[in-house]
Phi, psi and omega in degrees: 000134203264140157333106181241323182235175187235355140299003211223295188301322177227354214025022158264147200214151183250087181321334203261005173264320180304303164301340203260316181292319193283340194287313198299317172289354172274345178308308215276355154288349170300317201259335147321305176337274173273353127332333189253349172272321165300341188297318175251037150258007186245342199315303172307260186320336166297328190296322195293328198293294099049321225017071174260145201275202173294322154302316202291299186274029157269327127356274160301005186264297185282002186294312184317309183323288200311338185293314172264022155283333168305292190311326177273329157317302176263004167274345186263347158259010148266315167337313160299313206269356192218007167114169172284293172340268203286351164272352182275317220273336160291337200270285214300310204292319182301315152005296212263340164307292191301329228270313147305214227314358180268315161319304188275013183296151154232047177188165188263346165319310176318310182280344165281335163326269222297310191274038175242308204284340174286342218268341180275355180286268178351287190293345154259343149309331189286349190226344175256322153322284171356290157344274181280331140296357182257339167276343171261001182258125189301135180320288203323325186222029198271335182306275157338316185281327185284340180277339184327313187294329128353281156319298172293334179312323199275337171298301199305302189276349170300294186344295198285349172290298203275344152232043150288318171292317156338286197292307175313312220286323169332305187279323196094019146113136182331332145325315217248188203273132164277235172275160166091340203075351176254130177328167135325317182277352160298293184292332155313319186254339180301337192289316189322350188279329217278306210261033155283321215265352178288315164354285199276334150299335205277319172343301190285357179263009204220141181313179148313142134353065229297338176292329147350300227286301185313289194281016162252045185025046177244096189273357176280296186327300190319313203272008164267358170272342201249329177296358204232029143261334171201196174257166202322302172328281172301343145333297147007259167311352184260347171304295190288322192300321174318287187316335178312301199275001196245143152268128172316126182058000157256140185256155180303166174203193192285332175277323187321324184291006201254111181289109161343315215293284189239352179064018179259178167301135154328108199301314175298315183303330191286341176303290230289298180320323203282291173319338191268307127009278178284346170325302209271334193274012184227051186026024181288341167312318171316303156323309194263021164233011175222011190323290170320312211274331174296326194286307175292291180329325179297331196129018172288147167277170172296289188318292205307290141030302194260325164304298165321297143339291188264008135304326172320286166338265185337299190285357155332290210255314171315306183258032164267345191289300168315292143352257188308320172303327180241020197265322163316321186276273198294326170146169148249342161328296189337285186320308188292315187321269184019287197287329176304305201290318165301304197293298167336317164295326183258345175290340157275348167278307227284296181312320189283297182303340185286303184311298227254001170282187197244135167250118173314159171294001195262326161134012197272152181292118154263096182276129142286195224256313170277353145273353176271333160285352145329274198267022141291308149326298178283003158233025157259346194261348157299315201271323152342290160288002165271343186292287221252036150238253131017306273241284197263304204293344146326289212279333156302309173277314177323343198256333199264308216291297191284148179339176152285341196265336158230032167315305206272333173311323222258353171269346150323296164272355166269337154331293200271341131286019076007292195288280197334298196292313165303001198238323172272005184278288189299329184273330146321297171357293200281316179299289160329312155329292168277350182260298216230349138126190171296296225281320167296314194281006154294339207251322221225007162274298175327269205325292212308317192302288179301357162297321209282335183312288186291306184291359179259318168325300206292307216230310196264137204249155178287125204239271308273127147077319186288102175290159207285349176292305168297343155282329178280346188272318205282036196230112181272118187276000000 
């Protein structure tokens, strides 16, 4: 039988290695997390700080986005021309770089500079953790290791949820003077430096990549990173099943997504587009980055609001938990269905409560007290079906479904309509808001969720279980 994998072969693998190399690349979805969560406890004091209208603080809410569709585009083919390792370990400094200056802007130009320089962080952490844990991770548990990033973006943004509230609650509202003399939403994005800067020590401890390694042919590397993963042998054989899946003397690039074939886009890369695309289109960002301003629209105090934020968070992080437990069993297909038809269902309740609520003359939403635990259920049992569907089950198949010969091409580019689509999702909200209210632009997320429905039915093919050689052979290049 011919030797295809080195989980396939004896099914050993040394776990306390495994895990510890996927923990350290998973810090940078923690800072995904949290970089894209702090942002929304600060909105308001960006508007006072700023004097900015509604556009200018959709703008600085949404600056960030573009950095990481920039970002993510281009980490994932230098990621091919210069390694996993050292664009990660540039991606941590920048971490600390925006995280400083988005605190220390005093204009709002400064601060889109700084959270744009954040956002090239995000967007090459968002598609090389992923990446790189589905290349150093054994089949039988690469579905688990890969929701690990997951997991930690939503740990990230809880964090940052609870200590944007921490903090706002210290000062006496996002405004006002913290430490220092300095506001509160200042010390908001500044705390992100502690675990930037663990990011860029944890680096330093963890190998290449070994399929990389094969395919810019430094094959010694490849097999003492893939031997102090499993034994000798099976290293071997997982060296020549990689060399399988490579055109012999090309190392990969960015042409690649383009097929010899048909001279078109790769037929997988349009999955991968389709998935990265509904993800975002089925508005969760909108919650965790506009979580506060909705809440208040509802009839929320600012604290309660905020409150509100890190209950979000929690069942967040709970039910990535759920995630990591069934992604491996049950699948990943199951699941994303699972997850269109749930989030469609409660983003359609949540809209039928916005519309039918009674509005002030100031134009703001009134909820009573049961309707308003309505629509807490109901967008806590949405991020609930996103956590451990969507959520994590994206970022899993972007790291496994494409070839070995063109991962970092086709993780560029679904990286960058991946950012675009957050980025007209997140800049849009506040127009939509302000136009057509909370309850339609909810009604028009729900759609999204049953477009994603039929299209995962359709297109999306089932990875459980399957090492990245053997997907890579079914991909005709």
């Amino acid at each position: 039988m011919k030797k295809t994998a080195y989980n396939e072969i004896t099914n050993e693998y040394n776990s306390g290695r495994v895990i510890f190399l996927s923990t350290i690349a998973a810090i940078g979805g923690f800072l995904f997390g949290f970089d894209s969560g702090v942002i929304n406890g600060t909105v308001g004091a960006l508007q006072l700080a700023f004097n900015s209208d509604a556009a200018g603080t959709g703008f600085n809410v949404a600056s960030m986005l573009l950095g990481c569709a920039v970002g993510a585009f281009f980490a994932g083919t230098l990621a091919d021309k210069f390694g996993r390792k050292p664009v990660m370990i540039v991606t941590a400094i920048v971490f600390m770089m925006s995280a400083w200056g988005s605190g220390a802007a005093g204009t709002s130009l400064q601060f889109v500079i700084a959270r744009v320089l954040g956002g090239f962080a995000v967007g090459a952490a968002s598609v090389l953790a992923p990446a790189y844990i589905s290349e150093i991770a054994p089949a039988k548990i690469r579905g688990a290791l890969t929701t690990l990033m997951q997991l930690m973006i939503v740990v990230g943004l809880f964090v940052a949820f609870l200590s944007n509230y921490s903090i706002s609650g210290g000062a006496g509202g996002a405004s006002e003077e913290f430490w220092g003399g300095y506001q509160a939403w200042q010390w908001m994005f500044w705390v992100e430096m502690l675990p930037a800067g663990l990011f860029f020590l944890g680096l330093l401890f963890i190998p290449e990549s070994p399929r990389y390694l094969v395919a810019v042919g430094r094959t010694d590397e490849a097999l003492g990173v893939l031997t102090s993963l499993t034994n000798e042998a099976d290293a071997k054989a997982k060296i020549e099943d990689i060399k399988s899946t490579l055109e012999e003397g090309h190392k990969p690039s960015l042409s690649d997504i383009i097929s010899k074939h048909t001279g078109k886009i790769q037929p997988i890369i349009w999955v991968g587009i389709g998935l990265t695309t509904l993800q975002q289109f089925t508005g969760i960002n909108v919650v965790f980055y506009y979580g506060a301003t909705l809440w208040q629209a509802a009839g929320f105090t600012e604290e309660n609001a905020l409150l509100q934020n890190v209950i979000s968070g929690s069942v967040n992080v709970l039910f990535t938990f759920v995630a990591i437990a069934l992604v491996d069993k049950v699948g990943r297909k199951p699941l994303l269905s699972i997850g269109a038809l749930g989030q469609a269902v409660m983003l359609g309740a949540l809209a039928l409560i916005f519309v039918t609520a009674d509005v002030t003359e100031a134009g703001d939403l009134i909820l009573d007290d049961q309707m308003g635990l309505y629509a807490l259920l109901s967008a806590n049992a949405y991020i609930a079906f996103f956590a451990f569907t969507w959520g994590p089950i994206m970022w899993v198949m972007l790291g496994e479904m494409f070839p070995n010969q063109f991962r970092g091409g086709a993780l560029a580019l679904c990286g960058l309509i991946h950012w675009s689509s957050n980025f007209t999702i997140t800049m849009t909200f506040p127009i939509l808001l302000g136009s057509i209210g909370l309850g339609l632009s909810y009604g028009i997320y729900a759609m999204f969720g049953i477009i994603a429905y039929f299209f995962v039915k359709s297109f999306v093919k089932e990875t459980k279980g399957r090492t990245l050689e053997d997907m890579s052979r079914d991909v005709q290049t």
